[in-house]
C-alpha positions as CSV (number, residue, x, y, z in Angstrom):
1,X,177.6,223.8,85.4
2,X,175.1,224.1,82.4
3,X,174.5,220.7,80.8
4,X,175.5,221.9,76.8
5,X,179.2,222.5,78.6
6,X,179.6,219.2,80.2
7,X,180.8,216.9,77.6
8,X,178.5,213.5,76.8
9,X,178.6,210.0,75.6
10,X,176.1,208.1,73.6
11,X,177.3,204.4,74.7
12,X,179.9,202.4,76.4
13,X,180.3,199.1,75.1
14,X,182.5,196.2,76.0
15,X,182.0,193.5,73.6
16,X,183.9,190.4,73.7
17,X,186.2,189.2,70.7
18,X,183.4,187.6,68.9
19,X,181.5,191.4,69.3
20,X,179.2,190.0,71.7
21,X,178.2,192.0,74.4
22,X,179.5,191.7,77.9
23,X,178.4,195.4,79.7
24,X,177.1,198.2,77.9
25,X,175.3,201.5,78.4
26,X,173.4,203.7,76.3
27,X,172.9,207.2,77.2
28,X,170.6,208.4,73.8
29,X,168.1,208.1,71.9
30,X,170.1,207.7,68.7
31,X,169.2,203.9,68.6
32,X,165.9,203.2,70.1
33,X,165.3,199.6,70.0
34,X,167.4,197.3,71.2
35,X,167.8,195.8,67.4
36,X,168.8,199.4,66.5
37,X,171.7,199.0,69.2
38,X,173.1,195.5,68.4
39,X,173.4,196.3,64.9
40,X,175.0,199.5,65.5
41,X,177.3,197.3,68.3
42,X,178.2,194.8,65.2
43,X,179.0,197.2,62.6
44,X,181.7,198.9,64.8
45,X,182.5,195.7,65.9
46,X,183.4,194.5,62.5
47,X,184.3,197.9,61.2
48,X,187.5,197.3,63.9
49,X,188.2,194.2,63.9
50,X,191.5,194.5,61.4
51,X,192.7,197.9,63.7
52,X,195.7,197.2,66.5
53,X,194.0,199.1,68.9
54,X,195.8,197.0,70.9
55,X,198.9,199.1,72.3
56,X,196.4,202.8,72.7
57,X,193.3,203.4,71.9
58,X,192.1,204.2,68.0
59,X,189.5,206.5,66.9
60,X,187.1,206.4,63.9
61,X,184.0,207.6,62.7
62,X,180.9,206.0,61.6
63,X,177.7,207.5,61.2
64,X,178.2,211.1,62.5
65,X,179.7,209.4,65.3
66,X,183.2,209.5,67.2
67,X,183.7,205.9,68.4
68,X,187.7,205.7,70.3
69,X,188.5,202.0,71.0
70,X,190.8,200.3,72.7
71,X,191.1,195.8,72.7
72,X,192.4,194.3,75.5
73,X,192.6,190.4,75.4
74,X,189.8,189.1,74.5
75,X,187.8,192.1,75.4
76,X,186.9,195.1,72.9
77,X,186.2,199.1,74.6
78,X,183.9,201.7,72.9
79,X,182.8,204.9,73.7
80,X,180.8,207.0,70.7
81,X,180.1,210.4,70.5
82,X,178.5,212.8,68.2
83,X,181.1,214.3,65.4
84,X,180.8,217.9,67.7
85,X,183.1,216.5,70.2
86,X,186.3,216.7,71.8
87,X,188.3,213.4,70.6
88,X,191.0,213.5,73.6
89,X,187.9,213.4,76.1
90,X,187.0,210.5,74.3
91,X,189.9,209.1,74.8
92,X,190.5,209.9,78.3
93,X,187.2,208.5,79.3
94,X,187.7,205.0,77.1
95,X,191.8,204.8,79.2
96,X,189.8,205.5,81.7
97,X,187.5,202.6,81.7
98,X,189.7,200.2,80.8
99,X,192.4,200.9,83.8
100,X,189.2,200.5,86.2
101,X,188.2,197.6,84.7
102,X,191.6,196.8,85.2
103,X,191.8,197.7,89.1
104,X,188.3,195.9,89.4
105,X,189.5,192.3,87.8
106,X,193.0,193.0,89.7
107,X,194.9,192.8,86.1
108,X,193.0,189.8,84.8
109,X,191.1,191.5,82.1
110,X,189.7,188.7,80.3
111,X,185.5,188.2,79.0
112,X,185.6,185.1,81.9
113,X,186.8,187.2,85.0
114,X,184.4,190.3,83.6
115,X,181.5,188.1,83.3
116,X,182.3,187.1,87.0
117,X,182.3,190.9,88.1
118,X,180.0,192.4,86.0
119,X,177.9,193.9,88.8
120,X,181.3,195.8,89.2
121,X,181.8,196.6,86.0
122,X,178.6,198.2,85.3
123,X,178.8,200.5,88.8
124,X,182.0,201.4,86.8
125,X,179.8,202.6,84.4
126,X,177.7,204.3,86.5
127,X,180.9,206.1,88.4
128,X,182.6,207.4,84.9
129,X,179.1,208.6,83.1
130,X,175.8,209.6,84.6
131,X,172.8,209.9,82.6
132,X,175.5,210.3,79.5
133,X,177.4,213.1,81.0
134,X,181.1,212.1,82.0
135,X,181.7,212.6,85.4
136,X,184.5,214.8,86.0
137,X,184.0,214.5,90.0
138,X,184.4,210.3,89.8
C-alpha cells in the first residue's frame, strides 16, 4: 500500500491530570526539540482542561492540527493530526488506545498502575502506530 494512502499520526500523548507526561510518541518533525514538544503538550493540555471528554472522546483543532482526546481518571489521551485528515480515524485510533491501555492495566487505568507498566504501554504504542503510520494489521 503506497505510504500518502495510509493514514498518519503526528503524536500520541498520555499526560497525566496535571499535563505531565506519562508515555508519548512523536512520529514528525513538526516539533523538533524536545522544548518545541512540551510546549505544544501544555497548550493542548490546558486548551482541554475545561472539555468532559470524559464519557467519548472530543476533537479540536489547534495549530493546523486535529488533536481527538479522551480523559480517563487521572489520565489524559491525545492523538494530533494534520487538518487533511479523516477525524473518525482519529478517533478510532485514540478508543483504540485507551481500551488497550485498559486490557494492559486490567481496568485500573490510573497515572500509578501506568507508570508501573509503562514498558507495556509504550509497545502499545508501537503495536497501534509504526513510524507514524496507524497500523491497520495490529
Amino acid at each position: 500500500m503506497a505510504r500518502e494512502s495510509c493514514p498518519t499520526v503526528k503524536n500520541i500523548l498520555l499526560l497525566d491530570s496535571e499535563g505531565k507526561r506519562v508515555a508519548v510518541k512523536y512520529y514528525s518533525d513538526d516539533w523538533p526539540t524536545n522544548s518545541a514538544k512540551l510546549a505544544f503538550e501544555k497548550f493542548v493540555f490546558t486548551k482541554t482542561l475545561k472539555s468532559n471528554a470524559r464519557v467519548e472522546a472530543e476533537i479540536a483543532m489547534f495549530e493546523n492540527n486535529i488533536v481527538i482526546y479522551k480523559f480517563f481518571q487521572d489520565l489524559h489521551f491525545f492523538v494530533t493530526r494534520g487538518d487533511d485528515e479523516n477525524e473518525l480515524i482519529l478517533a478510532t485510533v485514540v478508543q483504540g488506545f485507551f481500551d488497550a491501555v485498559a486490557l494492559l492495566l486490567r481496568n485500573t487505568v490510573d497515572k500509578r498502575e501506568a507508570l508501573e507498566n509503562l514498558d507495556l504501554i509504550l509497545l502499545c504504542l508501537d503495536e497501534i502506530v509504526d513510524g507514524g503510520l496507524i497500523d491497520h494489521n495490529g
